[in-house]
VOPAGU-2260 file (C-alpha; in pm, 1 decimal, decimal comma):
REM VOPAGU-2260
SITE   aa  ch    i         X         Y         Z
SITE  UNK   A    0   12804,9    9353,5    6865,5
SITE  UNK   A    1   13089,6    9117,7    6936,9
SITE  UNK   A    2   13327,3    9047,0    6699,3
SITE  UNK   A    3   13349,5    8781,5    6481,3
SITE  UNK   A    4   13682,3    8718,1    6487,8
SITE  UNK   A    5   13843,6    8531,6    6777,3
SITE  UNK   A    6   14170,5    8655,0    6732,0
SITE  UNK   A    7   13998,9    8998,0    6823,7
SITE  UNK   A    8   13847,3    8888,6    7108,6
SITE  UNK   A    9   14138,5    8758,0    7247,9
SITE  UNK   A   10   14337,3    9017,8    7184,5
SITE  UNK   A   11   14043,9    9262,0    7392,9
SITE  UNK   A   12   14125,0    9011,6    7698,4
SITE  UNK   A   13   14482,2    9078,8    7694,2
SITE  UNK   A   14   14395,0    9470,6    7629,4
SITE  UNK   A   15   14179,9    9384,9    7958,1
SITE  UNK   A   16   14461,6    9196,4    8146,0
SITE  UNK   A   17   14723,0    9464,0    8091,2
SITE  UNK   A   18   14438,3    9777,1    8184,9
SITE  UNK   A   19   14297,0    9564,9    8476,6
SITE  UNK   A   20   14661,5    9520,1    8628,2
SITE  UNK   A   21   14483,6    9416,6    8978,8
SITE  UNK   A   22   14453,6    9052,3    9111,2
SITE  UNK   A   23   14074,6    9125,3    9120,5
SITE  UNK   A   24   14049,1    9255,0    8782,2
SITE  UNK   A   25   14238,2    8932,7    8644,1
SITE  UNK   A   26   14002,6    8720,1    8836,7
SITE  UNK   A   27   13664,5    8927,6    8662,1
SITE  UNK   A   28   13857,9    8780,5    8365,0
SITE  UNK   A   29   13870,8    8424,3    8487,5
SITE  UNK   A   30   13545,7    8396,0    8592,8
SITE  UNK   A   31   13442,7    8539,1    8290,6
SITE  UNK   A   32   13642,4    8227,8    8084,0
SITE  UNK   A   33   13426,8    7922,9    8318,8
SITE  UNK   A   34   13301,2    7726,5    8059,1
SITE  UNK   A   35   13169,2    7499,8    8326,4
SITE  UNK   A   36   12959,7    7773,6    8506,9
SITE  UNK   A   37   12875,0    7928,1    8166,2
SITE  UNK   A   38   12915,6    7719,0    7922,2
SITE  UNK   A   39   12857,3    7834,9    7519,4
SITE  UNK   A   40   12888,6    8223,3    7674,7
SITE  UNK   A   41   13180,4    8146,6    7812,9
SITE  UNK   A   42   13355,5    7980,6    7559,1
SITE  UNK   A   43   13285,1    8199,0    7290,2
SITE  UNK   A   44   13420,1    8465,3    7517,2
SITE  UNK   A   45   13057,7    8637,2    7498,7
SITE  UNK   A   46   13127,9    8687,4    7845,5
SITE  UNK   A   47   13484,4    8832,1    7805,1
SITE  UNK   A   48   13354,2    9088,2    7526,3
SITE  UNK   A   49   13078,3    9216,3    7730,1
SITE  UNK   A   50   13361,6    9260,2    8037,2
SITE  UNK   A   51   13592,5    9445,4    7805,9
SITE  UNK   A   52   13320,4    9639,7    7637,6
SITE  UNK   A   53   13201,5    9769,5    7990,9
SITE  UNK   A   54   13546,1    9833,4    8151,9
SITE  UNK   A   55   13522,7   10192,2    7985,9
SITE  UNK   A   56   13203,6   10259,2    8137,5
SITE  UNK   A   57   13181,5   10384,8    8497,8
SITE  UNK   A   58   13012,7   10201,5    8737,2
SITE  UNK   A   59   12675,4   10242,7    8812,8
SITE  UNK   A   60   12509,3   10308,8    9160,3
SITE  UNK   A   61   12204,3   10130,6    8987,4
SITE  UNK   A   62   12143,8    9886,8    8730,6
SITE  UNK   A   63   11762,0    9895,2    8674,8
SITE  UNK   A   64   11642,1    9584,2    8457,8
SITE  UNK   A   65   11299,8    9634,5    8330,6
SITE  UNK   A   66   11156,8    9310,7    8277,0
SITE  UNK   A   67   11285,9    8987,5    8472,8
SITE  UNK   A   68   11377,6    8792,5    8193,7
SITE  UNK   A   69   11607,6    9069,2    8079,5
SITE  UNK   A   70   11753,0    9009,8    8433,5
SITE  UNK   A   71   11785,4    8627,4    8397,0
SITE  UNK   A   72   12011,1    8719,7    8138,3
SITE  UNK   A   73   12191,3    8982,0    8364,5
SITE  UNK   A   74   12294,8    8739,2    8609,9
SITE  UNK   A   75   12621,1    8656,1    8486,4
SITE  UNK   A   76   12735,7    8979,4    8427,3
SITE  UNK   A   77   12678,8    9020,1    8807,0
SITE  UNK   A   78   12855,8    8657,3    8884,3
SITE  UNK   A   79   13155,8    8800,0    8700,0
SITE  UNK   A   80   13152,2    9138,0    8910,1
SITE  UNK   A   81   13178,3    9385,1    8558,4
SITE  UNK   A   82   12838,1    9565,5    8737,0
SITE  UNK   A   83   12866,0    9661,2    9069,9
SITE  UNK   A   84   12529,4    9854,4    9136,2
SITE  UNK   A   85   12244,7    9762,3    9346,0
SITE  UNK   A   86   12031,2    9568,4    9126,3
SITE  UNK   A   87   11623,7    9680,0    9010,0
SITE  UNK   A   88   11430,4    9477,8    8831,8
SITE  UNK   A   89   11033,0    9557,7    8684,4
SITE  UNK   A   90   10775,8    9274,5    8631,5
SITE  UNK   A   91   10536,5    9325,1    8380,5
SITE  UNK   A   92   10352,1    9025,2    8294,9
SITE  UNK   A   93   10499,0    8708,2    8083,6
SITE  UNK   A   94   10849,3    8732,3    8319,6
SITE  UNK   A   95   10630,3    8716,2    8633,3
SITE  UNK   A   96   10453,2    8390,2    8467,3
SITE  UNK   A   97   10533,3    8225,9    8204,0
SITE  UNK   A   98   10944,3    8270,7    8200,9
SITE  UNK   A   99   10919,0    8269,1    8634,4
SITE  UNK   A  100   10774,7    7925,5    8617,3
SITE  UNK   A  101   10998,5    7811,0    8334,2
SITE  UNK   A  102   11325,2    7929,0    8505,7
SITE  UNK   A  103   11206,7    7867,8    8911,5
SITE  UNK   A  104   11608,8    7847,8    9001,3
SITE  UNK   A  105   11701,0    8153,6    8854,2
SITE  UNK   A  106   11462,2    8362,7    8981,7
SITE  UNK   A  107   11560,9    8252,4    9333,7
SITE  UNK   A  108   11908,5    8392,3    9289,2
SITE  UNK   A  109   11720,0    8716,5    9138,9
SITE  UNK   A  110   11512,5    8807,9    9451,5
SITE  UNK   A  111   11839,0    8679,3    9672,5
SITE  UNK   A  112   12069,5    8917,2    9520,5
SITE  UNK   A  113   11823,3    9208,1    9373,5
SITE  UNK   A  114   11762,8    9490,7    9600,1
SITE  UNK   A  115   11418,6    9611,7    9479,2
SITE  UNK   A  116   11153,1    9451,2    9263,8
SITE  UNK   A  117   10895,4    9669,0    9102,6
SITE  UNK   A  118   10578,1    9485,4    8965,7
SITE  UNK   A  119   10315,0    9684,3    8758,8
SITE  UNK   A  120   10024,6    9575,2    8993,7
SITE  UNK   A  121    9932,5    9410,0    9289,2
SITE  UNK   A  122    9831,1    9070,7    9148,3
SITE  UNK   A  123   10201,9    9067,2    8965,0
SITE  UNK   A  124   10349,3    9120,7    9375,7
SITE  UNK   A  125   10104,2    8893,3    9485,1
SITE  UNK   A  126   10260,1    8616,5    9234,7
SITE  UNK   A  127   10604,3    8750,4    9301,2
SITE  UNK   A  128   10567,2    8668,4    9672,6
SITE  UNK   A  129   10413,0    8355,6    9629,2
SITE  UNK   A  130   10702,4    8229,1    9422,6
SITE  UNK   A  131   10953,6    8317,3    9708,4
SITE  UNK   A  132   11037,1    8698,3    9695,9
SITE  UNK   A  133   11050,1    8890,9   10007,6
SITE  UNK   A  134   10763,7    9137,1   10066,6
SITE  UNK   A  135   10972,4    9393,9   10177,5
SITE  UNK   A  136   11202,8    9371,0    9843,6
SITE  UNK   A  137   10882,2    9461,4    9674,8
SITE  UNK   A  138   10715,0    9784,0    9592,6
SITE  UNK   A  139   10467,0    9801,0    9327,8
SITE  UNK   A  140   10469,9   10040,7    9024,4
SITE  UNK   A  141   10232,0   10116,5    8773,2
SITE  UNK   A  142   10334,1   10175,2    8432,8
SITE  UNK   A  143   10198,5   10504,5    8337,2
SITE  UNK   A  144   10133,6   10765,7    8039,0
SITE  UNK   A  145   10192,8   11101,0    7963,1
SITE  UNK   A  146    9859,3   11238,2    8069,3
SITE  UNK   A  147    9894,7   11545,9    7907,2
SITE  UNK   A  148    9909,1   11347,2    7556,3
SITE  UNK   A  149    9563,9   11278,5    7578,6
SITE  UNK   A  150    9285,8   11527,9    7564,1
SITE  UNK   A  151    8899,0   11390,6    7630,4
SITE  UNK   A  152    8756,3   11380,3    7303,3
SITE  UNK   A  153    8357,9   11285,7    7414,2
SITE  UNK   A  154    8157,3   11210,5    7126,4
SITE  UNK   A  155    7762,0   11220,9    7103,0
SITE  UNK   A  156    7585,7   10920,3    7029,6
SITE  UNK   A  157    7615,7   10828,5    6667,1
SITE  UNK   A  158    7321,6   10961,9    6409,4
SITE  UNK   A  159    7338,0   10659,0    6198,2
SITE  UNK   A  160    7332,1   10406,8    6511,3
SITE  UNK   A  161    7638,6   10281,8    6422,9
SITE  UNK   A  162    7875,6   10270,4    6736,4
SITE  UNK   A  163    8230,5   10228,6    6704,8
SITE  UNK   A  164    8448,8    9964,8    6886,6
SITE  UNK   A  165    8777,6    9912,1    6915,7
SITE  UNK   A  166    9081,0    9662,4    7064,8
SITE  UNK   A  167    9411,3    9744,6    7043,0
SITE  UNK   A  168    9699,2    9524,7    7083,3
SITE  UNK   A  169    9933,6    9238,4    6955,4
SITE  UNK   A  170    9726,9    8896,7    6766,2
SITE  UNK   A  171    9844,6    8671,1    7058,2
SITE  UNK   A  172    9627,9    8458,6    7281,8
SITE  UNK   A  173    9654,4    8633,4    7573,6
SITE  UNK   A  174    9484,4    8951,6    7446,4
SITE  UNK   A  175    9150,6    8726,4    7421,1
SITE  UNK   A  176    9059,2    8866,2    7084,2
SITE  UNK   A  177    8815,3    8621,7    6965,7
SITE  UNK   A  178    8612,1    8659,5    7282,5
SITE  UNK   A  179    8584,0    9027,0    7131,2
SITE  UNK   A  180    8482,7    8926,7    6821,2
SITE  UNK   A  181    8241,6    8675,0    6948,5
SITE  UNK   A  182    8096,1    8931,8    7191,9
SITE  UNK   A  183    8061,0    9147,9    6850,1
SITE  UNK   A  184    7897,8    8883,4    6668,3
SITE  UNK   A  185    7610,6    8864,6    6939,4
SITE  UNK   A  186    7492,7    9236,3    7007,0
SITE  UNK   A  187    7506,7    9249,0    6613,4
SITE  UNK   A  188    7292,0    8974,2    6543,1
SITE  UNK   A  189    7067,5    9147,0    6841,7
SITE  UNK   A  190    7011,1    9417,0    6580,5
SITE  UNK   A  191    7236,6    9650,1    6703,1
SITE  UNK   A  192    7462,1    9888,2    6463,3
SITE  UNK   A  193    7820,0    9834,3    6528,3
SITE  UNK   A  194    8172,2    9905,1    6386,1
SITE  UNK   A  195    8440,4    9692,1    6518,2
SITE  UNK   A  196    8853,5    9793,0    6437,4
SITE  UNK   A  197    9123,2    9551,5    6586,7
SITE  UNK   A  198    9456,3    9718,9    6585,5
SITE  UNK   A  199    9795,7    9518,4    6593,7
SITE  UNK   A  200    9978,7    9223,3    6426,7
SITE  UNK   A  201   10068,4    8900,4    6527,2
SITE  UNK   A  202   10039,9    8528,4    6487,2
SITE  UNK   A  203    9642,5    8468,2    6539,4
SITE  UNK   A  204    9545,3    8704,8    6258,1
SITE  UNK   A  205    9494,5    8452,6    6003,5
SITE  UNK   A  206    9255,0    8270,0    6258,9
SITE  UNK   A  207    9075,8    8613,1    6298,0
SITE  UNK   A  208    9039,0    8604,7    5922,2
SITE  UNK   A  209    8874,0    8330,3    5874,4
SITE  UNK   A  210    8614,1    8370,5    6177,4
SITE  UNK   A  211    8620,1    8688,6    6038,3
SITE  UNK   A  212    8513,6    8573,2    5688,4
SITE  UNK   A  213    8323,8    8243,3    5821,1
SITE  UNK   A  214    8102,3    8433,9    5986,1
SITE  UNK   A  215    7984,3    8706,7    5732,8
SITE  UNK   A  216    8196,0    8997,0    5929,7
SITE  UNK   A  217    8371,1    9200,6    5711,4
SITE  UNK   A  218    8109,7    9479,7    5652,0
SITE  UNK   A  219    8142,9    9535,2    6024,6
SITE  UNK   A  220    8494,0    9433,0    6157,8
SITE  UNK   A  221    8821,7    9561,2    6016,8
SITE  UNK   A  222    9146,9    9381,7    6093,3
SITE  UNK   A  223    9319,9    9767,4    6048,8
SITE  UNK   A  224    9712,6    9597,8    6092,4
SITE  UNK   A  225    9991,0    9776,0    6318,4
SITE  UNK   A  226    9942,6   10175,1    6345,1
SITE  UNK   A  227   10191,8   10401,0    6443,9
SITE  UNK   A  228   10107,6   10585,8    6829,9
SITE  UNK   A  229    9984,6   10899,3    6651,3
SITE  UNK   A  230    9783,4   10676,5    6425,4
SITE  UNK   A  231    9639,1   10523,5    6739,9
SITE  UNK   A  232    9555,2   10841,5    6948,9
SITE  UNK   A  233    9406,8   10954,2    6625,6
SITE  UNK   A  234    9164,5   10588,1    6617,4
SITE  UNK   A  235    9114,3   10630,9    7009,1
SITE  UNK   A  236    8914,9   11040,4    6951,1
SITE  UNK   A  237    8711,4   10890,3    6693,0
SITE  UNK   A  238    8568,4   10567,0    6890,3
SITE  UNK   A  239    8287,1   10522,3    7128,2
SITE  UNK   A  240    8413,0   10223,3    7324,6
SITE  UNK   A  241    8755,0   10028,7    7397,4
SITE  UNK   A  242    8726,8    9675,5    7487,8
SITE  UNK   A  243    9022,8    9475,0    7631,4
SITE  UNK   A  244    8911,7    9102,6    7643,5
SITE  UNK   A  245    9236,1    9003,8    7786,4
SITE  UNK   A  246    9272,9    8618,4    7904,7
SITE  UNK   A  247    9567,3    8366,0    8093,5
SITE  UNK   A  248    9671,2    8180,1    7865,9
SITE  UNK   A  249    9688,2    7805,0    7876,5
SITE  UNK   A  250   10045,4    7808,4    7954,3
SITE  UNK   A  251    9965,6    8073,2    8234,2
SITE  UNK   A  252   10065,9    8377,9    7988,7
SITE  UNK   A  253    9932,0    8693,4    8141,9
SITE  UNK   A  254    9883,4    9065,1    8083,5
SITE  UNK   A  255   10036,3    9338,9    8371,5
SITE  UNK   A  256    9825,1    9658,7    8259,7
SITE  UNK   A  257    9773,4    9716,1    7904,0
SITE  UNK   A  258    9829,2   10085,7    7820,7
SITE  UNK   A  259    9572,3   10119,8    7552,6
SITE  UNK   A  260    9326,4   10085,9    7891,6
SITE  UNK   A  261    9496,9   10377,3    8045,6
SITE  UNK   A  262    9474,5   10591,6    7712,3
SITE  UNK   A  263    9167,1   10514,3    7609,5
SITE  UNK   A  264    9070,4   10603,6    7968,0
SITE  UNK   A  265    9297,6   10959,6    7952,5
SITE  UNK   A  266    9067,7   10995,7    7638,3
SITE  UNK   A  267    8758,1   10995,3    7809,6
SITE  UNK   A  268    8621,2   10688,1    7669,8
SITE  UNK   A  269    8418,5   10400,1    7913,1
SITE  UNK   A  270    8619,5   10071,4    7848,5
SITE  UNK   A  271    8520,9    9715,1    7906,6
SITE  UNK   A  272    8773,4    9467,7    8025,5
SITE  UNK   A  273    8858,3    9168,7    8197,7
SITE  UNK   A  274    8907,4    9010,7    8557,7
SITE  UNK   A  275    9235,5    8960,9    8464,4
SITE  UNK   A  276    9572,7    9041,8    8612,3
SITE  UNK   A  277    9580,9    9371,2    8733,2
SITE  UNK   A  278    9343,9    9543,0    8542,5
SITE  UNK   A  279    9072,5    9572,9    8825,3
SITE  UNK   A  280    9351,8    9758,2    9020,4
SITE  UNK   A  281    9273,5    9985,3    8707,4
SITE  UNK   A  282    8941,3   10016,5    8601,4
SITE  UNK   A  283    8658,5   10050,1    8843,3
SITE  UNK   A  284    8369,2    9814,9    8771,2
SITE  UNK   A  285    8059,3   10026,6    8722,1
SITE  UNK   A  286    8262,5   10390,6    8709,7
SITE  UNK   A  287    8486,4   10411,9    8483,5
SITE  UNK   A  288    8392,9   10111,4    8257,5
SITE  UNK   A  289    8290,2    9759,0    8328,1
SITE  UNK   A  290    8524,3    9413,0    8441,4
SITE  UNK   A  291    8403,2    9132,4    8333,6
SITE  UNK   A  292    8467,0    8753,0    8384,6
SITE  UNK   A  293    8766,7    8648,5    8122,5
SITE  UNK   A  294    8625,0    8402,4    7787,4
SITE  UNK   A  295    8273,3    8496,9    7869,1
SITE  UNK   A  296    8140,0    8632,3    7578,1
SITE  UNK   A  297    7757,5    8661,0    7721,5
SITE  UNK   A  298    7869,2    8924,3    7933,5
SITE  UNK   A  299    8075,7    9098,5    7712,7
SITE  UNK   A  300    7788,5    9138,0    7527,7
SITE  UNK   A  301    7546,8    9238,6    7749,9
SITE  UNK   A  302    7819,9    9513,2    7857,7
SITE  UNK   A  303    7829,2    9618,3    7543,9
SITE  UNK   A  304    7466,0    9636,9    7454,0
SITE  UNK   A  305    7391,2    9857,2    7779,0
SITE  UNK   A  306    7680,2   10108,0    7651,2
SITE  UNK   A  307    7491,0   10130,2    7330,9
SITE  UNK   A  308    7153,5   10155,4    7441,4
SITE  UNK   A  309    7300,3   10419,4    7730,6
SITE  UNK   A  310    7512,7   10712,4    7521,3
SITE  UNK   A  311    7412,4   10936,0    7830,9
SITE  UNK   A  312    7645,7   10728,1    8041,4
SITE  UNK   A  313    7947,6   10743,9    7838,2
SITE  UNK   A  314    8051,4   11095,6    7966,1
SITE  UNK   A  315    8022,7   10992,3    8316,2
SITE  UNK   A  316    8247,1   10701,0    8269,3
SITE  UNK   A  317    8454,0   10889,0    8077,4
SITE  UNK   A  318    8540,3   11108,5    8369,8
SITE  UNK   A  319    8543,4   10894,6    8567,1
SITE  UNK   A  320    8845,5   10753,6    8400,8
SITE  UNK   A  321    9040,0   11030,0    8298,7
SITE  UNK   A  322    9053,4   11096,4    8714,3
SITE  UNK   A  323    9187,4   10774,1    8733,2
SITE  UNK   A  324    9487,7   10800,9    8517,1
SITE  UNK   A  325    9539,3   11176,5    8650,5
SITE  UNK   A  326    9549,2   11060,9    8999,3
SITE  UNK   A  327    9745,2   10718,9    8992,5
SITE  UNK   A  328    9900,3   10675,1    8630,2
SITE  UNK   A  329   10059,6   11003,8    8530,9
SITE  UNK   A  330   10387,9   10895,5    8444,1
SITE  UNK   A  331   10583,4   11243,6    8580,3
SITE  UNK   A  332   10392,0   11124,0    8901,4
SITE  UNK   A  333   10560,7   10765,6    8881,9
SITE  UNK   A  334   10890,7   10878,0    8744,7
SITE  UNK   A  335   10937,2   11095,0    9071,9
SITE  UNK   A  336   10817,8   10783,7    9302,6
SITE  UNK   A  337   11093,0   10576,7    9149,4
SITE  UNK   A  338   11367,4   10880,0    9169,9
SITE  UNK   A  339   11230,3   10811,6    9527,9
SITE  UNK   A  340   11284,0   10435,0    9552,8
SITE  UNK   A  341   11620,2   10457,8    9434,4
SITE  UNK   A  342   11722,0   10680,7    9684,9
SITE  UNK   A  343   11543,0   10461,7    9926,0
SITE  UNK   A  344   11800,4   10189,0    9774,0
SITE  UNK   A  345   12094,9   10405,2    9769,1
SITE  UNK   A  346   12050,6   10447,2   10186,4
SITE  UNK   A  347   12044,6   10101,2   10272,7
């Protein structure tokens, strides 16, 4: 943290002027001091701090930035030369749309000067490209899981008809939440036995609560709060279906991957998502769960209703997905692929 004093910090540049003792260390300093290039990071010698903090640290070959609106950020720290690596960035989702599109200029400078850009799907590259990076800067890059965490846990159709559902993930908009409950709210006025748990905390809960409560759902749809990752594998052995009713957002928020498709998938379990982002490049319509059209509740349902009303199916999909994640999201796979990429940097 930097400190509050002033007098401190100006005493670290003069600790930095005297250890620097080269014209081009002196001029990391000055750069560092532009209040017009900088402005309030300059002149509250943010800038400075972070320079004298990082003069004890050896230089890196790489400086990997895993989201893009860390990198934003970054971007002085390169201007001022205190990095001197060749520069990675990931895209996951809200810095490939929401913060790109909010901050067009500076993500031109970040595909200029970055060396390698590593979305976590195809549709994230696709959007990359489209907003001016160079294809051949790009290489995509799932996000993966520790396979080996999961073990299939395949359970038999329930004996008191009651099938448990569940969605995992943050109360925000772009997780589509209320399409799930909606969905809910249909097969169970169909007749059909259902328990519904929605894991996470956010800002849309109390809007949850009241359709919740509006609706005469609480005997069947629990609002279970944040749960630790053991607390969560624990939920994911013990359902019958995952449902991820993701959704863009009206100010073009978006998804990459979520992970809880990928475990519940490692688990065995047949998952029901949306056509949204790149979760198609993940779950394969008709094998390993179902993709369906984002806000449309009818076919949630009816998705739904034929997992119920077809238990014998939920091994196959099951399989089906736990190949899946073996074959393409194994994160030992993915951490030797980038290993490889940054050699592939290193060479250039």
């Amino acid at each position: 943290s930097m400190p509050e004093s002033k007098i401190t910090r100006i005493n670290n540049i003069a600790k930095l002027v005297i250890e620097f003792k080269s014209i081009p260390g002196i001029k990391k300093i000055l750069r560092a001091c532009n209040i017009f290039r900088y402005g309030k990071s300059a002149a509250s010698l943010y800038l400075t701090h972070v320079l004298y903090l990082l003069h004890a640290v050896p230089n890196y070959d790489i400086i990997h930035c895993q989201f893009g609106s860390v990198a934003r950020f970054f971007l002085p720290f390169m201007d001022i030369g205190a990095f001197e690596g060749r520069l990675v960035i990931s895209f996951r989702g809200y810095d490939a749309t929401v913060d790109l599109q909010r901050n067009k200029e500076i993500y031109k400078r970040l595909f200029d000067i970055g060396e390698l850009f590593l979305p976590v799907s195809n549709s994230i590259r696709n959007t990359l490209i489209e907003n001016g990076c160079r294809d051949d800067k790009i290489k995509v890059l799932y996000s993966g899981i520790d396979v080996a965490d999961f073990n299939p846990s395949n359970l038999p159709a329930p004996q008191d008809g009651v099938v448990h559902v569940a969605t995992v993930g943050r109360l925000t908009g772009k997780k589509g939440i209320i399409y799930g409950l909606r969905a809910v709210q249909k097969v169970l006025q169909a007749g059909y036995g259902m328990r519904y748990t929605i894991v996470g905390e956010g800002m849309l809960r109390p809007e949850l609560e009241d359709f919740i409560a509006q609706n005469n759902l609480s005997e069947y749809v629990v609002l279970a709060g944040w749960k630790s990752n053991a607390e969560v594998l624990d939920l994911l052995k013990n359902i019958h279906i995952l449902i991820a009713p993701s959704i863009t957002t009206d100010d073009g928020d978006q998804e990459g991957i979520p992970n809880i498709l990928k475990e519940a998938m490692a688990m065995g379990k047949p998952v029901i998502a949306t056509d949204h982002s790149g979760i198609p490049e993940l779950v394969e319509d008709g094998t390993s769960g179902f993709i369906v059209p984002e806000r449309d509740v009818g076919a949630l349902a009816d998705r739904l209703v034929y997992l119920i009303n077809h238990p014998e199916k939920w091994p196959d999909f099951g399989q089906a997905g736990r190949a899946r994640i073996e074959n393409d999201y194994d994160i030992n796979k993915l951490s030797r692929r980038l290993v490889s990429y940054y050699d592939e940097v290193l060479s250039k």
